[in-house]
LODOLO-54193 format. One record per residue: residue in three letters; x, y, z of N, C-alpha, C, O in turn. Coordinates in steps of 0.05 Angstrom, whole numbers, padded with zeros to 5 digits, always signed. Layout:
BEGIN
alaXYZXYZXYZXYZ...
This chain:
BEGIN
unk+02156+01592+03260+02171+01606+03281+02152+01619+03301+02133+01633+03293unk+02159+01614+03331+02139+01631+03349+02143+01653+03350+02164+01665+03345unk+02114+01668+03360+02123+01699+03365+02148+01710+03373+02165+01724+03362unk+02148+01699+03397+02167+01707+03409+02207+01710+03396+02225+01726+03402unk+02205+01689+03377+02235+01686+03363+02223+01713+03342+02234+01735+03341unk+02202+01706+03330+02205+01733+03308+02210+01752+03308+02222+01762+03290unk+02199+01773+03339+02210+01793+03360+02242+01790+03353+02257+01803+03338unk+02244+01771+03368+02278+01774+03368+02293+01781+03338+02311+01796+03333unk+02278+01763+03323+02290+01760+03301+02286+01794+03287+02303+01804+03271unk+02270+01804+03293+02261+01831+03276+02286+01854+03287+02303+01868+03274unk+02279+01849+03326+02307+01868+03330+02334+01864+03333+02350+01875+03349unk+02340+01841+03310+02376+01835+03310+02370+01847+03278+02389+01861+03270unk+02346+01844+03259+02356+01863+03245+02356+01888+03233+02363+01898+03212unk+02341+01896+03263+02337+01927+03268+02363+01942+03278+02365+01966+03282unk+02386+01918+03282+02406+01915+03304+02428+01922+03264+02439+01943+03258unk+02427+01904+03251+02439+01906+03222+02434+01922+03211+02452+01928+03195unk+02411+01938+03210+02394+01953+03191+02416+01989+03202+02427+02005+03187unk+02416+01987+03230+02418+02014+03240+02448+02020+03254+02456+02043+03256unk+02462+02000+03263+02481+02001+03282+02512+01984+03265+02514+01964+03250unk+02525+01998+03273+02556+01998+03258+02564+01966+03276+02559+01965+03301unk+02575+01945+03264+02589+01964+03239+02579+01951+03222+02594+01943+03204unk+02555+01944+03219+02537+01941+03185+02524+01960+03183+02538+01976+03171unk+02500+01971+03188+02489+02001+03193+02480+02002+03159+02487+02019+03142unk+02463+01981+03154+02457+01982+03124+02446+01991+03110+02452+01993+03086unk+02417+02004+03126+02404+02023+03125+02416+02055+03117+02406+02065+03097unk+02428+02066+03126+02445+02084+03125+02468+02081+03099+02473+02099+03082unk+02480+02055+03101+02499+02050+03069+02479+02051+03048+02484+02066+03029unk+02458+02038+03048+02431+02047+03027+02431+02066+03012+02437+02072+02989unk+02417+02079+03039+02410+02111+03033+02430+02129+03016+02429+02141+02994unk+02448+02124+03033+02473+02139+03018+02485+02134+02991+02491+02154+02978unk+02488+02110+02983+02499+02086+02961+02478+02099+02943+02488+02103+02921unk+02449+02109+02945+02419+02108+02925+02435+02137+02922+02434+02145+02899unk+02444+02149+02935+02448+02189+02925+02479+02200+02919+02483+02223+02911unk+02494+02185+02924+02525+02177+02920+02536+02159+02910+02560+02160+02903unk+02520+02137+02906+02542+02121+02892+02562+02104+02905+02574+02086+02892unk+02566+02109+02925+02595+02104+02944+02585+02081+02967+02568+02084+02985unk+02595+02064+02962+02592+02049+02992+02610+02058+03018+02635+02056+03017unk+02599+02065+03035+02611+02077+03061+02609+02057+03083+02592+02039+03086unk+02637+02068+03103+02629+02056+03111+02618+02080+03142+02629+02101+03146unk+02593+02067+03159+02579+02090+03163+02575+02083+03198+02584+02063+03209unk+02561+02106+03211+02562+02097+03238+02529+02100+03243+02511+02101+03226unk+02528+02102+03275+02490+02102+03276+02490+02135+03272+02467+02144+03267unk+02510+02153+03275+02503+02179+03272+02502+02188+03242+02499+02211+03235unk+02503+02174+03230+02509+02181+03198+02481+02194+03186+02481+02213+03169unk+02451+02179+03200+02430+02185+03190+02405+02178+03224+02390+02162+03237unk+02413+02197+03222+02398+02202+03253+02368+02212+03254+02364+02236+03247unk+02346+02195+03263+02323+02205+03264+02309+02224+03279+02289+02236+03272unk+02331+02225+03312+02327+02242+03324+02334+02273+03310+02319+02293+03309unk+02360+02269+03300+02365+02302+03285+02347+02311+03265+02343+02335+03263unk+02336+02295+03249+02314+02305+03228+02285+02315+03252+02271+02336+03250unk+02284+02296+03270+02257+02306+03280+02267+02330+03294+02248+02345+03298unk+02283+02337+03301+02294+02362+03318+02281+02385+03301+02266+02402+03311unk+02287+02385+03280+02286+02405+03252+02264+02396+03238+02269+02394+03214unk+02232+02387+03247+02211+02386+03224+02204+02408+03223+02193+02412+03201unk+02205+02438+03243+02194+02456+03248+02206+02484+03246+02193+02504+03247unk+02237+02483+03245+02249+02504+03238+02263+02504+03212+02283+02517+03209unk+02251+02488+03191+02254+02493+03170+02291+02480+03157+02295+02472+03134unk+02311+02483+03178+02332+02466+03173+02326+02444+03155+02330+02446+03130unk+02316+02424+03166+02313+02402+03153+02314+02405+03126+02328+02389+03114unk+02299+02424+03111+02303+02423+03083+02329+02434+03075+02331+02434+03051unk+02347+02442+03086+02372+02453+03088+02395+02428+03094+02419+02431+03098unk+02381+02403+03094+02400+02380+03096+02406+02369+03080+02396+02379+03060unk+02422+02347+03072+02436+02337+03054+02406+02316+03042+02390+02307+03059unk+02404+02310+03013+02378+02288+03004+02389+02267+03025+02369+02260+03038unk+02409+02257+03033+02398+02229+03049+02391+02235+03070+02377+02217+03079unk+02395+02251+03084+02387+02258+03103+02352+02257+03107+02337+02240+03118unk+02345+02283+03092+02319+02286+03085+02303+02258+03079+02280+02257+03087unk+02311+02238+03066+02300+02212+03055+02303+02196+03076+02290+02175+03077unk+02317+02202+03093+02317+02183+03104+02289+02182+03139+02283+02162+03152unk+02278+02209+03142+02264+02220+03149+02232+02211+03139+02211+02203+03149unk+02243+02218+03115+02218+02210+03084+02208+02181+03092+02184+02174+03091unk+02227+02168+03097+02223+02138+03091+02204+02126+03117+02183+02112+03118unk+02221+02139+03140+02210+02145+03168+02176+02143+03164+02163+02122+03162unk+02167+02166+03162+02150+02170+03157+02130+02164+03138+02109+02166+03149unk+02127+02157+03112+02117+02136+03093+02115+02108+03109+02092+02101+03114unk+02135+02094+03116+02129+02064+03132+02110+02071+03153+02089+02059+03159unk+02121+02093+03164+02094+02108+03197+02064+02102+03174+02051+02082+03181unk+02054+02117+03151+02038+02128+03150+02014+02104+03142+01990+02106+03147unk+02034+02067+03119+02026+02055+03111+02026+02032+03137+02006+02017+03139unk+02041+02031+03151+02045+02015+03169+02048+02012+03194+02053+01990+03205unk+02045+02041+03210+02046+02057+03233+02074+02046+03247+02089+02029+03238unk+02077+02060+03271+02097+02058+03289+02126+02029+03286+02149+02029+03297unk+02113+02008+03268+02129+01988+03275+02160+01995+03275+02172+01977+03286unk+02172+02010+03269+02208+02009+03279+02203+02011+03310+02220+01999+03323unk+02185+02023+03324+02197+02018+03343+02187+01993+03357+02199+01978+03373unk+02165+01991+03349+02146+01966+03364+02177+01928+03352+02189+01910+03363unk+02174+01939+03327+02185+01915+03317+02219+01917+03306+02227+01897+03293unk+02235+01937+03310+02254+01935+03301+02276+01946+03314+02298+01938+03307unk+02275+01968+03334+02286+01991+03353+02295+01964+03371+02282+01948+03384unk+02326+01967+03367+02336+01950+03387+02339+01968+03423+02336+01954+03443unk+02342+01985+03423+02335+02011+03443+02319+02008+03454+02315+02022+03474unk+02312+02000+03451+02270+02004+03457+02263+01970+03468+02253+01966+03491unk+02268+01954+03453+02274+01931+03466+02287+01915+03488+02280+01897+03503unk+02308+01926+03483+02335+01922+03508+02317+01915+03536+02313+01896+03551unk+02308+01946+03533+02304+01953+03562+02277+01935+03577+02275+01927+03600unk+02256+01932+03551+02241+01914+03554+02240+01892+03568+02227+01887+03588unk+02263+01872+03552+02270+01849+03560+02283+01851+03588+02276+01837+03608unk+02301+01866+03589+02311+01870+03620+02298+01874+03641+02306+01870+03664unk+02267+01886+03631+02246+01890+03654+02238+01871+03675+02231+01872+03698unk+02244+01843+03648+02235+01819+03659+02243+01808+03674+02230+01789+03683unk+02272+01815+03685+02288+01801+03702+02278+01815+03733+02289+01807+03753unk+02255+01838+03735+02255+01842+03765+02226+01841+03771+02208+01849+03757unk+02224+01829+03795+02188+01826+03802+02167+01848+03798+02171+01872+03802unk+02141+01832+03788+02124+01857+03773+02119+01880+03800+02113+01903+03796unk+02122+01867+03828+02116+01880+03854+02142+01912+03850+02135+01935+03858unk+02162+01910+03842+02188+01923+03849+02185+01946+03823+02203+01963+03822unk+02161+01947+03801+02163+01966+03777+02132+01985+03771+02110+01976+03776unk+02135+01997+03765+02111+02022+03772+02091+02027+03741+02099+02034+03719unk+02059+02020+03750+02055+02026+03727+02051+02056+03728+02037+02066+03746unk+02063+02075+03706+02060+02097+03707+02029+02111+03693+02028+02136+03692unk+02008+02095+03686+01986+02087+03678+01976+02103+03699+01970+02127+03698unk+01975+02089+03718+01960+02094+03753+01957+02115+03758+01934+02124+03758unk+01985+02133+03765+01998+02144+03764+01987+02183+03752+01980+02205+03763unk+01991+02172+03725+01993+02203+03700+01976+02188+03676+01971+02164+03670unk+01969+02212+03665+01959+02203+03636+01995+02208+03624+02013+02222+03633unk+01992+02187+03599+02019+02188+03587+02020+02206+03571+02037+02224+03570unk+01998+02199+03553+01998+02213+03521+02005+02236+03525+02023+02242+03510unk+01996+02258+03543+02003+02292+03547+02034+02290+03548+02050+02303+03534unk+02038+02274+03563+02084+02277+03569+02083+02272+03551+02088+02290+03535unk+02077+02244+03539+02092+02243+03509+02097+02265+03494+02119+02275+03492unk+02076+02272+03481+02061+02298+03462+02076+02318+03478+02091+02331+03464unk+02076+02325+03511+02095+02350+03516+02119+02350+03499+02126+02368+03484unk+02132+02321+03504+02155+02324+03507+02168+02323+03472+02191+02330+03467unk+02150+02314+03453+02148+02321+03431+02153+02345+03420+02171+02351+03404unk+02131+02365+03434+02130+02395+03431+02159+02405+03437+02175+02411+03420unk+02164+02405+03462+02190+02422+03472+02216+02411+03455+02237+02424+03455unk+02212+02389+03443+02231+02378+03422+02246+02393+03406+02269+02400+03404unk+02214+02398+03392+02214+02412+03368+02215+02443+03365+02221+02454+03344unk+02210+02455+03384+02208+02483+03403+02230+02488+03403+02238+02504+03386unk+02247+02475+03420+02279+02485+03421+02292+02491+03405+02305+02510+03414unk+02301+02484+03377+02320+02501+03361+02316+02526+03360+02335+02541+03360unk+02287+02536+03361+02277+02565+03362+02295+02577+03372+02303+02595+03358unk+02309+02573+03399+02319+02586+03422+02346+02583+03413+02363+02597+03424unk+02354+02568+03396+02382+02555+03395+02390+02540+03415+02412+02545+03425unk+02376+02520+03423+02383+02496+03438+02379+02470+03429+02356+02466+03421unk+02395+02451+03429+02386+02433+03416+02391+02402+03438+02410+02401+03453unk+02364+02374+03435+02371+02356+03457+02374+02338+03442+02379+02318+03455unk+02373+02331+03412+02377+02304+03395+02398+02288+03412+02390+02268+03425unk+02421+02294+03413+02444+02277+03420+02451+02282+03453+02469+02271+03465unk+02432+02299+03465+02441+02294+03497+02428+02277+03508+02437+02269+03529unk+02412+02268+03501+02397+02236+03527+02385+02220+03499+02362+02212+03499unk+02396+02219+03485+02398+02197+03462+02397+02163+03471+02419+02152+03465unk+02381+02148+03481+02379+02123+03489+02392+02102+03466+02404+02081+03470unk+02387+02115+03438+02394+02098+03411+02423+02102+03408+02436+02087+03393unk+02439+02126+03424+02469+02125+03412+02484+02110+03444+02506+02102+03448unk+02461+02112+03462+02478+02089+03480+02481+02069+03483+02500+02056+03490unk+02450+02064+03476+02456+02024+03462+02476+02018+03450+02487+01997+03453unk+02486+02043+03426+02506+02035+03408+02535+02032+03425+02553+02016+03422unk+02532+02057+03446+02559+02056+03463+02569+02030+03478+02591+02020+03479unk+02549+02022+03486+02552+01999+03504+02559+01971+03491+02575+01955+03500unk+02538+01967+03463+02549+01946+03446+02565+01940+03431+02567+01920+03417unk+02590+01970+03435+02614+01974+03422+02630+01973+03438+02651+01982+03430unk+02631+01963+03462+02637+01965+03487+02645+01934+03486+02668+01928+03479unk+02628+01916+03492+02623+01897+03496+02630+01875+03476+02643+01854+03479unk+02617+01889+03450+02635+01872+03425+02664+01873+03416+02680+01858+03406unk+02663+01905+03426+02690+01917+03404+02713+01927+03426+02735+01936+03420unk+02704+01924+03456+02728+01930+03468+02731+01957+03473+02746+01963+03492unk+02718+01981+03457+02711+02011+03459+02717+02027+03486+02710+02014+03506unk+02727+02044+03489+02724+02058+03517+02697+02073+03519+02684+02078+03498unk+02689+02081+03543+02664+02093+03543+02674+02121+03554+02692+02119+03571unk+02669+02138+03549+02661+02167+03556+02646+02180+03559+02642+02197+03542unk+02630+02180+03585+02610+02191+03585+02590+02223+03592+02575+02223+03611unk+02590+02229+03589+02579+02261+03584+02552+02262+03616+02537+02243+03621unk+02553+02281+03626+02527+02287+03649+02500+02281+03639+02480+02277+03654unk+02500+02281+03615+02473+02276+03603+02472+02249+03602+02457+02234+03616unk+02490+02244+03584+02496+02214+03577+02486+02189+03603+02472+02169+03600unk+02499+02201+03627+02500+02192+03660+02466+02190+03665+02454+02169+03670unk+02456+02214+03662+02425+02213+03671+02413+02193+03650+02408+02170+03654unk+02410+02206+03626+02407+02182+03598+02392+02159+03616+02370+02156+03626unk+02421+02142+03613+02428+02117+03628+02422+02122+03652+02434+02143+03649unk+02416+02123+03670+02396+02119+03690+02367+02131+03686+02366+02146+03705unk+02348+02133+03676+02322+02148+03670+02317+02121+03650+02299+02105+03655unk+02340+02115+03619+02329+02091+03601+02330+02064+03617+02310+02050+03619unk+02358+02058+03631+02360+02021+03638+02348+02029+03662+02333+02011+03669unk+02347+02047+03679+02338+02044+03702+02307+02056+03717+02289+02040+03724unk+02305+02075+03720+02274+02085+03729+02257+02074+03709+02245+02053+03713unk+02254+02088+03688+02240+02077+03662+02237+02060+03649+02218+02057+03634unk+02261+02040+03655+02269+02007+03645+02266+01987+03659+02246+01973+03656unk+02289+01979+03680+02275+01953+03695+02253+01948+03720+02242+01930+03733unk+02254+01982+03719+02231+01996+03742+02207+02007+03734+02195+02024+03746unk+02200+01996+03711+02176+02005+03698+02173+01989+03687+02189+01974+03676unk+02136+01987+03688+02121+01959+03679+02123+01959+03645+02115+01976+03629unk+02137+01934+03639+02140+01935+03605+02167+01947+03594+02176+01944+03571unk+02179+01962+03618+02202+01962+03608+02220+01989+03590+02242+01998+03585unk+02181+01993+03585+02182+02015+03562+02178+02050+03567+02168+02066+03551unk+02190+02058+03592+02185+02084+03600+02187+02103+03582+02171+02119+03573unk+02218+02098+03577+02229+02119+03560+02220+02126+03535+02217+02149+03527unk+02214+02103+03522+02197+02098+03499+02173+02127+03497+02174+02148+03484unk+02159+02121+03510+02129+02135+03535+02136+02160+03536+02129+02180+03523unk+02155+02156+03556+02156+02194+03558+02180+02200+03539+02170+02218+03525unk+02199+02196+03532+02223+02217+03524+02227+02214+03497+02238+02232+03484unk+02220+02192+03486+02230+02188+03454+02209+02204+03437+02185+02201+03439unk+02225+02227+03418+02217+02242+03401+02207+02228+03376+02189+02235+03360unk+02222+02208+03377+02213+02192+03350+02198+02174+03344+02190+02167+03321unk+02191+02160+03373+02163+02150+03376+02143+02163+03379+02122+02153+03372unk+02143+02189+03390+02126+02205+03391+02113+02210+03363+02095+02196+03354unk+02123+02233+03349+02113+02238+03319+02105+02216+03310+02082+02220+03302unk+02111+02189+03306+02114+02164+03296+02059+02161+03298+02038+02159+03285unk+02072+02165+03327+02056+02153+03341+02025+02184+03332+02000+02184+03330unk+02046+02204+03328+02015+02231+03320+02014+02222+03292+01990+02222+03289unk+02022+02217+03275+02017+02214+03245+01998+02186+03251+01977+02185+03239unk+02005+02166+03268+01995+02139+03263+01962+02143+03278+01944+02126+03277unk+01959+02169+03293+01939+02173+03304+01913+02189+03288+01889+02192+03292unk+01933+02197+03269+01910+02206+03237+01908+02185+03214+01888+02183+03200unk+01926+02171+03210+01932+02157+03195+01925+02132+03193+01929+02120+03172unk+01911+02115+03222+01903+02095+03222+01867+02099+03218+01853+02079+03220unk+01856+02125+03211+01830+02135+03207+01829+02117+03171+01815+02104+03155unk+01847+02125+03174+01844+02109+03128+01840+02085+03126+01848+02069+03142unk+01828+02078+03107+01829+02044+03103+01842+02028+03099+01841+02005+03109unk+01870+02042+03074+01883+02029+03069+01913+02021+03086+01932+02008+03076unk+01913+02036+03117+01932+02032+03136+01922+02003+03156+01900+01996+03164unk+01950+01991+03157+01946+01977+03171+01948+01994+03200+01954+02018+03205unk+01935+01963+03226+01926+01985+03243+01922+01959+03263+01920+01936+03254unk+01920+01965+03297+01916+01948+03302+01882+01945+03304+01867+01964+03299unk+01872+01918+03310+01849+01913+03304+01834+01902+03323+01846+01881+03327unk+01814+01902+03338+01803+01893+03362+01771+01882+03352+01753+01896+03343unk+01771+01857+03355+01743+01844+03347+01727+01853+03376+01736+01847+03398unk+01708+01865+03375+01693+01876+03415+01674+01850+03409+01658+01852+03428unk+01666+01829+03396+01647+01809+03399+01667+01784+03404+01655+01762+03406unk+01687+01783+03404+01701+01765+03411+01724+01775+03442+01745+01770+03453unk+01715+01782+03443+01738+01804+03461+01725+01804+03485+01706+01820+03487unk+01732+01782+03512+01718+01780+03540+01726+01802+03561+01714+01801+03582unk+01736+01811+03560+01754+01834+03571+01767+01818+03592+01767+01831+03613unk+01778+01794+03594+01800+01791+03611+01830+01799+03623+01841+01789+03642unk+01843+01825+03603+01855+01837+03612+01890+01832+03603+01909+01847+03604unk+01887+01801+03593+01908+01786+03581+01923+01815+03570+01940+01827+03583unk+01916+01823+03547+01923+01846+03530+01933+01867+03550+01957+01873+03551unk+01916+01879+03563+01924+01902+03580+01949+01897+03601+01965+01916+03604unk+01952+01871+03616+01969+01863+03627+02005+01855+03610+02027+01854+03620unk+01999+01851+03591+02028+01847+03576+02035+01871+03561+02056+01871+03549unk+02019+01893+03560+02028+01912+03538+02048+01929+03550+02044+01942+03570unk+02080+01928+03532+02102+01940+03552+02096+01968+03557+02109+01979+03574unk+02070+01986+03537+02073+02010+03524+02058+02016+03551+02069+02032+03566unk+02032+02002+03561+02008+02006+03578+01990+02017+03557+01973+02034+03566unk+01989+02011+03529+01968+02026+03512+01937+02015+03507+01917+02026+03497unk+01942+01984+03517+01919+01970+03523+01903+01978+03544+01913+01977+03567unk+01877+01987+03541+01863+01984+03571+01830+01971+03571+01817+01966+03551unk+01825+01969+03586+01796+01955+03583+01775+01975+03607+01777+01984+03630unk+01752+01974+03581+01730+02002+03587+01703+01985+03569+01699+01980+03546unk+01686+01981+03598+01660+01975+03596+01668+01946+03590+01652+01932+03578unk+01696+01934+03601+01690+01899+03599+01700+01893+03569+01696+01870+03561unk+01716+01917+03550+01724+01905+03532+01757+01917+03531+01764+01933+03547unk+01772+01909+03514+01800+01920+03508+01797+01946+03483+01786+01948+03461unk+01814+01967+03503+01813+01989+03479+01839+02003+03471+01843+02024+03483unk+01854+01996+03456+01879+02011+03442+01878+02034+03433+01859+02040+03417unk+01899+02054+03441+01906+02074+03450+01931+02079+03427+01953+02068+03427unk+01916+02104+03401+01935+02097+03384+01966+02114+03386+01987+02112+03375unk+01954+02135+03408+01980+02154+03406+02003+02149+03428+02016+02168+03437unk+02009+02113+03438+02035+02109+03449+02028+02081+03443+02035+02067+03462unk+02015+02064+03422+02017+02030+03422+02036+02040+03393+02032+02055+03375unk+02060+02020+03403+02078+02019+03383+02076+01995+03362+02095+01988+03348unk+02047+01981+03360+02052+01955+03340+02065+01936+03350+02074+01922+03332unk+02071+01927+03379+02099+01910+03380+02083+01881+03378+02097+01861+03375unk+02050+01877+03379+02041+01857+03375+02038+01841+03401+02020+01825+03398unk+02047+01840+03420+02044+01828+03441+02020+01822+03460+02018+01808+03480unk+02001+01838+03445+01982+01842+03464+01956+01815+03434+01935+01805+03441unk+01962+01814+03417+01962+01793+03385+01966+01764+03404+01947+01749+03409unk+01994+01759+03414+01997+01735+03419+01994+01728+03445+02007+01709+03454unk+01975+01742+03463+01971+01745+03493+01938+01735+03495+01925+01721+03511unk+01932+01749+03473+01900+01745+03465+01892+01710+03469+01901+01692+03456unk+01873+01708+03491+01860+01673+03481+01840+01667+03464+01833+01646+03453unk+01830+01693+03463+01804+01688+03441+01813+01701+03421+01794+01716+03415unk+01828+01704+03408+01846+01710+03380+01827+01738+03374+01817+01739+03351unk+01821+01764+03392+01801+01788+03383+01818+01798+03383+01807+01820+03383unk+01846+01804+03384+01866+01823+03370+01876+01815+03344+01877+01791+03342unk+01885+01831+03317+01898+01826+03299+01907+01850+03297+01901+01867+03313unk+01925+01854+03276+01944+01874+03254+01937+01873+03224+01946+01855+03210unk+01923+01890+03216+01900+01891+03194+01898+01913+03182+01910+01931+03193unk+01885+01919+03159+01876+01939+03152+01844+01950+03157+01826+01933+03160unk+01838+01976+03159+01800+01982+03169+01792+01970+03144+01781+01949+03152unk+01790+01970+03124+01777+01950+03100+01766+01922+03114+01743+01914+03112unk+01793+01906+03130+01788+01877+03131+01767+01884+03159+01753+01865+03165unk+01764+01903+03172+01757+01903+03210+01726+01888+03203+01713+01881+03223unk+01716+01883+03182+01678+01874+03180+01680+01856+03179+01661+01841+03177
């Protein structure tokens, strides 16, 4: 199977895993601490709401699936870094693919532009900051519960209702940040909380041996730019004539693996990098 189908194939069942009405991930979780098969929605076990609460202490005030399901989050982050979103986040993809439909002249690299990693990481911080105040943004510009809106829409006939947030949401995810941004992947970049943390644990965590990680051969590696040019994240860049990955916004999605002509990218562990 080519790259390209496996992509697909990962986020239809990132699409089963998380989104109603199979959402199996979530019947799991629940079924492992209850007993009960449910039937469940994408809000049932929400990653944004656990990351809301790593810092005001709630979180441990949540129900075990809840908490595990956070747990689990993070363990796959720590052995295997970022891939839900690189490889399974149908959210995160959507917008990707839709990028493709508008000329690279008409979308902005925001690279040029800003350093990313600080918004990211800001926008991480003020995340997690806000309950302090008693404010909370999990569910107001939620990109993951509008994918769900829209494909309930479309499959299921659903009415939509949409909220002022909801409105901006959706224009900032499908639009400024999506088919108007190089890769597709703005939102990803700046606003997702859960790529973010994903992406600070994977930025200590790919220091160990036994994490996989991405992997850059620099003696095989011509710096042609292949890599830097397809990466939806912009986490590829090339310095002194070689390619250098950027661990705190490359989501794993691999693209920059099957872009490579001289095969100097892989997905590895630091053990195998000699």
């Amino acid at each position: 199977m080519g790259f390209k189908y496996q992509r697909l194939l990962g986020y239809f069942l990132g699409f089963i895993l998380f989104y109603a009405p199979f959402a199996l991930f979530q019947k799991i979780i629940f079924f492992a601490f209850t007993g009960k098969w449910q039937q469940l929605t994408i809000h049932s076990l929400c990653f944004r709401i656990q990351t809301e609460h790593l810092l005001d202490g709630k979180l441990l005030l949540m129900s075990l699936p809840f908490i595990a399901c956070i747990v689990i989050l993070l363990i796959v982050t720590l052995f295997f870094g970022p891939v839900f979103c690189g490889r399974l986040c149908p959210a995160g993809a959507f917008t990707e693919y839709l990028s493709k439909v508008i000329p690279s002249r008409l979308q902005i690299s925001w690279r040029t532009y800003t350093e990313i990693v600080p918004f990211r990481y800001g926008m991480l911080a003020g995340f997690v900051i806000l309950p302090f105040f008693d404010s909370l943004l999990a569910c107001a510009y939620c990109n993951f519960f509008l994918f769900d809106l829209f494909v309930n829409y479309f499959v299921f006939g659903y009415f939509i209702s949409l909220s002022s947030s909801m409105i901006l949401t959706l224009f900032l995810w499908a639009g400024l940040f999506g088919i108007f941004t190089k890769g597709g992947r703005g939102f990803c970049n700046f606003l997702c909380p859960v790529g973010a943390v994903q992406n600070l644990l994977y930025s200590f965590s790919s220091r160990l041996p036994f994490v996989y990680r991405l992997i850059i051969d620099r003696q095989k590696c011509i710096g042609c730019k292949s890599c830097s040019l397809a990466c939806p994240m912009e986490a590829m860049v090339i310095e002194e004539r070689k390619a250098v990955n950027c661990v705190h916004n490359c989501i794993l999605c691999g693209v920059c693996i099957s872009k490579c002509p001289e095969k100097a990218i892989r997905y590895g562990r630091k053990d195998d990098e000699e």
